[in-house]
C-alpha positions, 0 to 999 in steps of 0.5 A: 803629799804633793798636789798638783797647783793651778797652772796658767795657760801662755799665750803666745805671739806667733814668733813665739813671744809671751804675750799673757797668760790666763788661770787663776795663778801664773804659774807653769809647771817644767820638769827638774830635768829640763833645767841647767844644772846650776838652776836647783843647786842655787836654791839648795845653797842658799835655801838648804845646803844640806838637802840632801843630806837631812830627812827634811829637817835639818838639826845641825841648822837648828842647831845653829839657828838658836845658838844665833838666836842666843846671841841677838841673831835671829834667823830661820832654819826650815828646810827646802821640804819644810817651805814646800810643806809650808806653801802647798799645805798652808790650811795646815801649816800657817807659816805665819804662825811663829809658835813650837806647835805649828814648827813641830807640825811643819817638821812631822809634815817635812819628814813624812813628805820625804819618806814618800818622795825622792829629793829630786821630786820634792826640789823639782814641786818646790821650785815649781811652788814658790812665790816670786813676786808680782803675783808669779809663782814657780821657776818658769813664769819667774824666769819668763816674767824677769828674763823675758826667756823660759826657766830651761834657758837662763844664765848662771847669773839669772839663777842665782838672782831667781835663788835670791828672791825667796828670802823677799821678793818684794825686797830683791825685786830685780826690776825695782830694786837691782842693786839689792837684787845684785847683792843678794844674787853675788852672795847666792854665787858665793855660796855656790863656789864655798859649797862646790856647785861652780868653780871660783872663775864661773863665781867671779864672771857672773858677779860682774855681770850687771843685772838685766832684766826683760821682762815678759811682752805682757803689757797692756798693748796684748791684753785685748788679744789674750781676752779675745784668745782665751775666749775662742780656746774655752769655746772651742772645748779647751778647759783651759782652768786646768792650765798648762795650755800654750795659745799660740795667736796671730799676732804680730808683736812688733805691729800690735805695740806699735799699733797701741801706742799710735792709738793710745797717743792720736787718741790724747792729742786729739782729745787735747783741748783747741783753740778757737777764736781765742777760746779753748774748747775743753773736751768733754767724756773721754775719747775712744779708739780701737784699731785692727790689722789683718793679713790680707792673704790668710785673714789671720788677725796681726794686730787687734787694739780694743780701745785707748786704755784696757784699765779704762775699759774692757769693752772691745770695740773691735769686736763688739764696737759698731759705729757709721764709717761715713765715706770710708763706706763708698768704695763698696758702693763703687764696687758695686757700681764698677761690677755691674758695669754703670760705670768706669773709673774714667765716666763722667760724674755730676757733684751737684745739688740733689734733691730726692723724695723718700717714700715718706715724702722728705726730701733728702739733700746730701751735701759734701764737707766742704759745702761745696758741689765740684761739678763734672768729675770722673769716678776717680775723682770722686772718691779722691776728693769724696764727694757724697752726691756721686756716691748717693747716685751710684747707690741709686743706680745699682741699689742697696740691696745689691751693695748689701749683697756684695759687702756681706760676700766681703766680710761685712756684717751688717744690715744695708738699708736701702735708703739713698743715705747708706751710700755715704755710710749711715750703717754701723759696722764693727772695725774687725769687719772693715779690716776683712772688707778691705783685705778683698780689696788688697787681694783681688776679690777674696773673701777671708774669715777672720783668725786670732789663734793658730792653734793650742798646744797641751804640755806636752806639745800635743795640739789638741785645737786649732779653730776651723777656719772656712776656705777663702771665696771669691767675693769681687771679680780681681779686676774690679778690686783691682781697679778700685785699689789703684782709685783708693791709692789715688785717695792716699796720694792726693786726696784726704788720705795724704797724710798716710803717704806722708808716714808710710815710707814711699816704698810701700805700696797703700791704698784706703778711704778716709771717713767721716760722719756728720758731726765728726762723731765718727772719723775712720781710716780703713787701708791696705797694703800688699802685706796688710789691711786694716781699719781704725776708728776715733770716736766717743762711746756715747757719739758726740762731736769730736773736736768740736765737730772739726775732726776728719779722718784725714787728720786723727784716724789716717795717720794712726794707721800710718803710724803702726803701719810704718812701724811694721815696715821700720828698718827697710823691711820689704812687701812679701806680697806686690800688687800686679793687674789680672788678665782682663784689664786694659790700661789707657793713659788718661787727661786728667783735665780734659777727663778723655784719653790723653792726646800728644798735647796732654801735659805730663802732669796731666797724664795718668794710668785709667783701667778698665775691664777688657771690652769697656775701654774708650772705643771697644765694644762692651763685651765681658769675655769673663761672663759669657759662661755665667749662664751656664754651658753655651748650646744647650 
């Protein structure tokens, strides 16, 4: 009888490109009706000419198979109905056993198979039955997996190629052997027009075609995504075991392979041994990465990279990674600092010596990368040139609980200590979180959750899960993300970020924090775009100095992201999205030397754009309209 085979689940990009498939056989069964008429009849003329015709099996081809066999030519002669017997049944029929016996097994089964079903059935479970190489089994994953298009949707040529592939599919491969592959699919055409199914031009038009394959996009770049999407379709009761389903994600294909291989190729150049002082430092343990891009106004997952190699390592360290951001930690304490009012962009600063007694009675000291303290510095400036003593006042000023309050609004999981040294970023933190973090940034203060699957579709087309997603809240007031997004472009424009601008078409509006721990164990970029956020991390799993402790984000993290980034904006295409300053902020054109607004005597390559909340600009009096109503209605 027919059984019903494991099917596997598709998963989709969101323009409908397949990305992977889950289930213990990649196979998806499709209606006999839903194909183009040339598609069966080629299997049926090369497999079994008299299918139709015979009871399931076929005596005139034994016949002629052992007047053949006579003769030194040896061939089979089982028919469409005996193969599916064969494949369905195979702990009864042992095609493998060459002997009378199982062939008068085979032969009883065939004909007890076709006195209950009707030929359209038995052709429509063999074609969804049969192996056709590379682990894919069926017409459809077949056609998806050689063509890069469903079953529905093929060539007459692609069909007489896929009617070629039972006979070996190892030896008429058509991405490894394509001209076995053509010869094999031209005589499949040629007994297609000798039997009548397409006309003698139709034969001769297909045989001139060359062999062209398009393979499925379910390399390595997607298998993070597939893991990812299968596990939140079984957690939200999909029995995906079961097959059939469609995941449709979030990923954006083209972002997601560009994404891979920036990482895959950053990650090996800077694993490559340097030299130092005529000697070459070989690295030790393999490097890791793990990058992730996020769309800033629905939070949907765009591209998510797990790490340098999946083969190497399925631990995700998007997901389950956690590892210090170092700087790329201080805009949140900025933004802290700015929501509280402490400070504008435009104060005045100290980048200096600290020293500060911890309650245990050591003294902490933090120092910058360069060992260098710039003195007076505005907020700005600060961040540009990253420097760690302002970041630790800021923290002091506002504290870290506050920050802790603040990035835990934003998307960010992850347990603040309130010690002066969380200010630079001595706090784990998962890339995916660093994403969310920074969209609030690009989107004027709004929280997002995170999302990898639109929705999950049965057979039939039905949706039966879409994963429920908390409504969007206000994280950070619009203007303060406002503000800090025009100080982090700074930082891509003429800070430690210029190698993003360098990648970036100029065209493209970006913004970000570069970031680097003691030790470069650690180098991060995390950044944003009006169309994107995201955040890439470079690391070993088990922390030690990358590059001998000369690396920086600036240098390995920063251009990674800009490289996908770029991608993403390849052939011209423009922002969907623009970044506009809210009601509420005042912009005073500034002296960037003399660190005051500027007078008619400011050179213009002095002069710059400084915002500031209404009411805390040069001269006004420090009055926030926006908070009169905090405390509830007036006149109570």
């Amino acid at each position: 009888m027919i059984i019903p085979l494991p099917q596997s689940s598709v998963v989709l990009a969101r323009d409908g490109t397949v990305i992977g498939e889950v289930g213990k056989q990649v196979r998806t069964n499709v209606a006999l009706r839903s194909l183009p008429r040339y598609l069966p009849r080629a299997f049926v003329a090369v497999e079994d000419k008299r299918f139709y015709e015979h009871d399931g099996v076929d005596l005139v081809g034994i016949a002629g198979a052992v007047k053949d066999a006579l003769t030194g030519d040896a061939r089979g002669a089982s028919t469409i109905t005996q193969q599916l017997v064969g494949n369905m049944h195979p702990g009864v029929i042992d095609r493998s056993d060459r002997s009378i016996g199982r062939k008068l097994r085979e032969q009883e089964a065939a004909r007890a198979m076709e006195r209950r079903y009707g030929k359209e059935q038995i052709l429509e479970a063999y074609l969804n039955t049969i192996h056709f190489g590379n682990g894919w089994y069926g017409i459809d994953a077949a056609a998806r997996h050689y063509f890069g298009k469903p079953a529905s949707r093929v060539t007459l040529a692609e069909a007489a190629t896929l009617a070629a592939l039972p006979k070996g599919p190892a030896l008429y491969d058509p991405i490894r052997h394509p001209d076995r592959a053509r010869d094999r699919r031209n005589l499949v055409l040629a007994l297609m027009a000798e039997q009548g199914i397409i006309s003698a031009s139709e034969k001769a038009q297909a045989q001139a075609q060359p062999v062209v394959t398009r393979p499925a996009s379910t390399d390595e770049a997607f298998s993070w995504v597939v893991s990812v999407a299968r596990i939140q379709a079984e957690r939200g009761g999909v029995p995906l075991r079961d097959g059939g389903y469609r995941i449709v994600t979030t990923i954006d294909p083209a972002l997601q392979r560009a994404l891979a291989t920036a990482l895959r190729e950053g990650v090996a150049a800077a694993e490559t041994p340097r030299r130092k002082k005529g000697k070459t430092a070989a690295p030790t343990g393999t490097l890791e990465g793990a990058g992730v891009f996020v769309s800033p106004v629905t939070g949907e997952v765009l591209a998510s990279v797990g790490g340098r190699d999946p083969d190497r390592s399925r631990f995700d360290r998007v997901i389950d990674g956690r590892r210090q951001p170092g700087s790329a930690f201080k805009p949140f304490v900025y933004a802290e600092a700015l929501r509280q009012g402490a400070t504008t962009a435009a104060t005045v600063w100290q980048d200096t010596a600290l020293r500060i007694v911890l309650p245990t009675g050591r003294v902490y000291s933090p120092d910058n990368a360069d060992d260098r303290y710039l003195g007076p510095l505005t907020l700005r400036e600060a961040l540009v040139e990253s420097r760690n003593p302002v970041a630790v006042q800021l923290g002091l000023a506002v504290t870290m609980d506050s920050v802790q309050q603040l990035v835990r609004r934003m998307g960010l999981d992850a347990k603040i200590e309130n010690y002066p040294s969380s200010a630079i970023g001595t706090t784990s933190v998962r890339p995916l979180d660093m994403a969310l973090a920074y969209a609030s940034f690009a989107n004027g203060g709004v929280s997002l959750d995170p999302r990898y699957v639109l929705r999950v579709e049965d057979r039939s087309g039905r949706v039966v899960w879409t994963p429920r997603v908390a409504p969007p809240t206000f994280a950070l007031d619009g203007r303060i993300a406002f503000i800090m997004r025009d100080v982090m472009a700074d930082v891509v424009a003429r800070g430690t970020a210029t190698s993003v601008r360098r990648i970036v078409p100029s065209r493209v509006p970006v913004a970000g924090k570069t970031g680097t721990t003691n030790g470069s164990t650690d180098v991060w970029f995390a950044g944003m775009t009006p169309d994107l956020a995201g955040a890439v991390w470079v690391g070993y799993d088990t922390p030690k100095p990358i590059a001998g402790g000369s690396a920086a984000g600036g240098t390995i993290a920063a251009p990674i992201w800009a490289r996908a980034v770029a991608a993403y904006y390849a052939g011209g295409r423009a922002s969907q999205h623009i970044w506009t300053p809210p009601p509420g902020l005042v912009a005073v054109e500034y002296d960037r030397a003399t660190r005051a607004p500027a007078t008619p005597e400011t050179t213009a390559a002095n002069r710059y754009t400084e915002w500031f909340v209404a009411g805390t600009e040069p001269g006004a009096i420090a009055i926030d309209p926006w908070r009169l109503f905090e405390g509830g209605a007036i006149g109570r």
